[in-house]
C-alpha positions in Angstrom: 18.3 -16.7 45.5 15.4 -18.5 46.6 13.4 -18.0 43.2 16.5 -19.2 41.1 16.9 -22.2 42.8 13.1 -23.1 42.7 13.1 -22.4 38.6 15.5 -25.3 37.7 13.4 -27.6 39.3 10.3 -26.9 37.9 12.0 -26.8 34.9 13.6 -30.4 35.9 9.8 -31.8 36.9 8.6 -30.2 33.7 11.2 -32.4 31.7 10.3 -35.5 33.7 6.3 -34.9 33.3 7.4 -35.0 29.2 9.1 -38.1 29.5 6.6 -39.8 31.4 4.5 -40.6 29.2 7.4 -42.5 27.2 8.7 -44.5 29.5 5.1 -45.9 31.0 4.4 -47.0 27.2 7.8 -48.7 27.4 7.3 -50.4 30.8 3.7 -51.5 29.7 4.3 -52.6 26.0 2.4 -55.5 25.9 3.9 -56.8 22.4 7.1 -57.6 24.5 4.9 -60.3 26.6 5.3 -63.9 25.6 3.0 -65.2 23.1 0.6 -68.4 24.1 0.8 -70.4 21.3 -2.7 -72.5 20.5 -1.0 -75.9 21.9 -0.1 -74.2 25.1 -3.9 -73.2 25.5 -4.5 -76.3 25.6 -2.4 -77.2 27.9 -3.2 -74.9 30.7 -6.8 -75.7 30.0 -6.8 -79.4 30.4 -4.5 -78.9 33.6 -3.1 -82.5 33.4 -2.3 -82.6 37.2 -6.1 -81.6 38.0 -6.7 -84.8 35.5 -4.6 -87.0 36.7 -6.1 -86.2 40.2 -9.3 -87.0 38.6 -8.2 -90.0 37.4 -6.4 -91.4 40.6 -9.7 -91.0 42.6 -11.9 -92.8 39.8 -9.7 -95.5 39.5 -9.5 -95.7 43.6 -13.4 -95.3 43.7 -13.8 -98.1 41.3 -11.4 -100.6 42.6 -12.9 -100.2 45.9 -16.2 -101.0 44.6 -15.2 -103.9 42.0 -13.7 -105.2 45.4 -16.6 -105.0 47.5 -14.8 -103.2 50.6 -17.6 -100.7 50.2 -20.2 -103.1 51.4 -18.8 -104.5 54.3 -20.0 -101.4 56.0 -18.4 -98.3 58.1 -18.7 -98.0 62.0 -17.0 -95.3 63.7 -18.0 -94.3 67.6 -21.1 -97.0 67.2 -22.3 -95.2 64.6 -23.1 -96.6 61.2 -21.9 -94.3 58.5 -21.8 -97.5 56.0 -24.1 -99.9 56.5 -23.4 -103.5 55.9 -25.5 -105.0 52.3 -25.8 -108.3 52.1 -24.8 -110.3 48.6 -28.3 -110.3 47.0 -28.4 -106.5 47.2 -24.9 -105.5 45.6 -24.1 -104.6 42.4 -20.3 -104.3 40.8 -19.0 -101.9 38.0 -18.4 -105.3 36.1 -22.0 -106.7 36.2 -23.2 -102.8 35.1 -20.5 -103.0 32.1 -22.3 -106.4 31.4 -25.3 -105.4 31.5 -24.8 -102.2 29.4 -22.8 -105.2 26.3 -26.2 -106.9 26.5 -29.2 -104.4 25.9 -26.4 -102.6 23.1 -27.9 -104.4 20.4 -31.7 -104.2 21.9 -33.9 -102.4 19.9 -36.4 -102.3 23.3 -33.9 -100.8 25.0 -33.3 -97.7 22.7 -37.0 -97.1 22.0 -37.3 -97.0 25.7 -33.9 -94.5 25.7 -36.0 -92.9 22.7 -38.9 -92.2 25.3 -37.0 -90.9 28.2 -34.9 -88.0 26.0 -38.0 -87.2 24.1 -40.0 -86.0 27.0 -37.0 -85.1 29.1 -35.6 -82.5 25.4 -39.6 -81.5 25.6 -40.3 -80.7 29.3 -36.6 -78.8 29.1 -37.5 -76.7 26.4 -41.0 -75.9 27.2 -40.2 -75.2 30.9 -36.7 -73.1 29.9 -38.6 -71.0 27.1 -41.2 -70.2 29.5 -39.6 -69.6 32.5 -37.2 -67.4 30.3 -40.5 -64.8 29.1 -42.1 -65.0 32.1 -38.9 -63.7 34.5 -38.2 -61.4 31.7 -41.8 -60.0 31.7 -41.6 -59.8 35.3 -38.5 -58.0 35.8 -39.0 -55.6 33.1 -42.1 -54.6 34.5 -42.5 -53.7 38.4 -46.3 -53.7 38.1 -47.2 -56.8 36.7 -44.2 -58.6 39.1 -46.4 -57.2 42.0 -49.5 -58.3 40.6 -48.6 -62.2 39.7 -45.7 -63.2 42.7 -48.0 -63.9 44.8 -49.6 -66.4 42.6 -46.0 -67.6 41.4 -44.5 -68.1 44.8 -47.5 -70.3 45.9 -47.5 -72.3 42.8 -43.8 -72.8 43.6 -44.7 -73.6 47.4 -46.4 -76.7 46.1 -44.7 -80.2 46.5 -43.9 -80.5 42.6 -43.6 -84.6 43.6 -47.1 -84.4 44.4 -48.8 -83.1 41.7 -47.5 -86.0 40.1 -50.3 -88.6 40.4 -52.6 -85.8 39.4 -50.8 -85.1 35.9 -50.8 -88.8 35.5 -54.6 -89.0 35.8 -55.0 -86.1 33.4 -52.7 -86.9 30.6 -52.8 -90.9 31.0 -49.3 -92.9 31.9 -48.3 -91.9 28.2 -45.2 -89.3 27.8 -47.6 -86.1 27.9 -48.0 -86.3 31.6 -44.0 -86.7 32.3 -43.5 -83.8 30.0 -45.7 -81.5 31.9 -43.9 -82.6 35.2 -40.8 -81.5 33.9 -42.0 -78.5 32.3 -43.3 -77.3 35.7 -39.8 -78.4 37.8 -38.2 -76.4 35.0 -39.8 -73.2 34.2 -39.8 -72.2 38.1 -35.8 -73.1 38.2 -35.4 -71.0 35.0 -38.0 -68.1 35.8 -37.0 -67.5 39.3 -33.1 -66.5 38.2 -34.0 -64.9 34.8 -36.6 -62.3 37.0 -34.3 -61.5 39.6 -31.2 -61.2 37.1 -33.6 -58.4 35.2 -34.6 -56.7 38.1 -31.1 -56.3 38.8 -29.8 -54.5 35.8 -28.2 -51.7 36.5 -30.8 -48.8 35.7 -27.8 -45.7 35.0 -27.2 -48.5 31.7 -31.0 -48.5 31.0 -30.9 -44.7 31.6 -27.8 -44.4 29.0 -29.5 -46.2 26.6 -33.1 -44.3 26.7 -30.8 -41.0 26.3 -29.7 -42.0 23.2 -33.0 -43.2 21.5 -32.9 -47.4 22.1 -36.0 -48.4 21.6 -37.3 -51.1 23.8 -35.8 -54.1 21.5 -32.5 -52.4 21.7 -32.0 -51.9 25.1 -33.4 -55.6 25.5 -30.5 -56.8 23.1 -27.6 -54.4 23.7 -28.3 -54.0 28.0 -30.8 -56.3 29.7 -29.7 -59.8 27.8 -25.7 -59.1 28.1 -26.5 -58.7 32.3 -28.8 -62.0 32.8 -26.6 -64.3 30.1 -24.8 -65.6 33.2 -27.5 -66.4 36.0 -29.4 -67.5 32.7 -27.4 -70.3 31.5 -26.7 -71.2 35.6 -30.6 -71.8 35.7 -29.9 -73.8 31.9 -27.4 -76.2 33.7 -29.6 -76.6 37.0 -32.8 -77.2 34.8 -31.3 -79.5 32.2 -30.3 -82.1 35.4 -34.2 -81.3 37.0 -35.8 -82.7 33.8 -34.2 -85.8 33.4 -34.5 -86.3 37.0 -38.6 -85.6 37.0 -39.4 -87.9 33.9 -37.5 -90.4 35.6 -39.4 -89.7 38.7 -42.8 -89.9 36.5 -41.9 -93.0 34.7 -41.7 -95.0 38.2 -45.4 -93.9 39.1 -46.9 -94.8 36.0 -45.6 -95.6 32.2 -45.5 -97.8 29.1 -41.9 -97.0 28.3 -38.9 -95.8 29.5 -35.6 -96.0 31.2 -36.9 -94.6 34.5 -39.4 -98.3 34.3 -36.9 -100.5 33.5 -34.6 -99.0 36.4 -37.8 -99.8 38.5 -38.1 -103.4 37.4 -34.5 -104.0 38.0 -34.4 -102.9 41.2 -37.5 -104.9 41.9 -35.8 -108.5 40.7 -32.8 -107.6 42.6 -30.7 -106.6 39.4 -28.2 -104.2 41.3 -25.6 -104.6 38.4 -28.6 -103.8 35.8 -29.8 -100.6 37.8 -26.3 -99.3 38.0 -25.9 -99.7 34.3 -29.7 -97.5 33.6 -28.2 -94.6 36.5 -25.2 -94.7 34.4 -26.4 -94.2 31.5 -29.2 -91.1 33.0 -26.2 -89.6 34.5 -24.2 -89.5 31.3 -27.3 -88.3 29.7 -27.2 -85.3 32.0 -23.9 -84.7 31.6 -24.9 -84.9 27.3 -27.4 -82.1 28.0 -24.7 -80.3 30.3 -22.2 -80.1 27.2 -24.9 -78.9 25.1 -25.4 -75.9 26.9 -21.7 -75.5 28.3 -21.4 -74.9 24.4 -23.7 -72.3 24.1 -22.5 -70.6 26.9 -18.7 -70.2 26.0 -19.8 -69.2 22.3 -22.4 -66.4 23.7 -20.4 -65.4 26.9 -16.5 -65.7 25.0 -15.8 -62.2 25.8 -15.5 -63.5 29.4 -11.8 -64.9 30.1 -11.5 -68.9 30.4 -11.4 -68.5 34.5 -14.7 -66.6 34.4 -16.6 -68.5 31.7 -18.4 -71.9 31.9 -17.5 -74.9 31.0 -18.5 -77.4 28.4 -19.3 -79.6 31.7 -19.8 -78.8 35.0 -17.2 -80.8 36.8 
């Protein structure tokens, strides 16, 4: 009795093991999900209430400032968290949008424009392309990383700011010595990532790849590059903000062009409205160099979903 009664339901679970199969592919048939049409896409990827957020805190920003609340200072438990600025040394979104309608048609203006993303494009590709070999090099190959860090990590220990009067004297107050500045802020922002990324590539992949006859190019292509692509264009973004930010710096010690000295010589005359205008116009320049590589990176990294992969702009 006891074998009869077990037979029918091995039988039974035999039936339902068949079946199985079928019904999971029916339960997960992905065709019956709703299709996301291209406008809805869109949608979810502007996020109009994150926009409108944006938007509301601008325009409250802004008004506070046009108002001049923001300069009659903050003081909380004695403490000054805002100080107070007297009239001579404010400056108004209105006088920077008034500025910014009268150096439009200046042809001094963009030659010194010219000059400043000239030798910031320069010092950002000469210090990414470098920084890029070198980590690579590095990481690839344990020996030579033990033989040069040492030299690398005391190179990096130095003030960058203070070799600057030194690159001024070598290469003259002409854009050569604001291009080396940046190229040296750069390449350690770039190299420092791009070898630690390497050395972290999981070695079972490189192993994988050896086994079935990739030769040093491949495996650089199909196994090391995919890994780094992320800390890579991270180090891209970071860098691409560091060398406006150092030819600017240059261009107050010492230069014949440039936005950086014309920021300098409003800020000297007391032109707050003016100097708001030329950091306006550096930060939208950043955010220019931020889109072009934002671009780069969704076109190189678009196997990644949208919550994963970068955006045009870090914002």
């Amino acid at each position: 009795m006891k074998s009869s009664n077990e037979e029918p339901s091995a039988e039974g679970q035999q039936i339902v093991d068949e079946n199985a199969p079928i019904e999971d592919a029916k339960r997960f048939d992905v065709s019956a999900l709703p299709l996301e049409t291209t406008s809805q896409k869109v949608i979810r990827r502007i996020d109009f209430p994150v926009q409108i957020a944006r938007i509301a805190i601008l325009a409250f920003i802004i008004w506070i400032w046009q108002s001049r609340t923001i300069f009659a200072g903050f003081n909380l438990f004695g403490i000054d968290f805002l100080p107070e600025i007297i009239p001579l040394f404010q400056g108004v979104p209105t006088e920077a949008w008034d500025y910014i309608a009268k150096v439009w048609d200046d042809k001094l203006f963009w030659q010194d424009f010219w000059v400043t993303l000239q030798e910031a494009l320069l010092g950002f590709t000469y210090g990414a392309l470098s920084g890029f070999i070198i980590g690579m090099v590095l990481g690839r190959f344990k020996k030579a990383k033990k033989v040069f860090s040492p030299f690398l990590i005391f190179t990096n220990a130095v003030p960058k700011i203070a070799l600057a009067p030194i690159l001024i004297l070598w290469y003259g107050v002409d854009i050569g010595s604001k291009v080396a500045l940046a190229t040296i802020i750069v390449f350690f922002i770039v190299q420092i990532p791009v070898m630690a990324a390497v050395g972290g590539v999981d070695p079972d992949l490189d192993t994988v790849a050896s086994s079935m006859g990739a030769s040093q190019l491949q495996k650089f292509r199909l196994v090391v590059l995919p890994s780094i692509l992320g800390p890579l264009f991270g180090a891209l973004r970071l860098a691409s903000v560091y060398a406006i930010l150092s030819v600017v710096f240059g261009e107050f010690l010492a230069s014949k062009r440039g936005l950086g000295q014309r920021l300098l010589y409003q800020v000297n005359n007391f032109g707050m409205g003016a100097a708001i205008a030329l950091m306006s116009i550096l930060a939208f320049l950043a955010l220019f160099f931020n889109a072009g590589i934002g671009i780069m990176e969704r076109k190189f990294l678009r196997w990644q979903d949208d919550s994963t992969r970068g955006n045009v702009v870090s914002l």
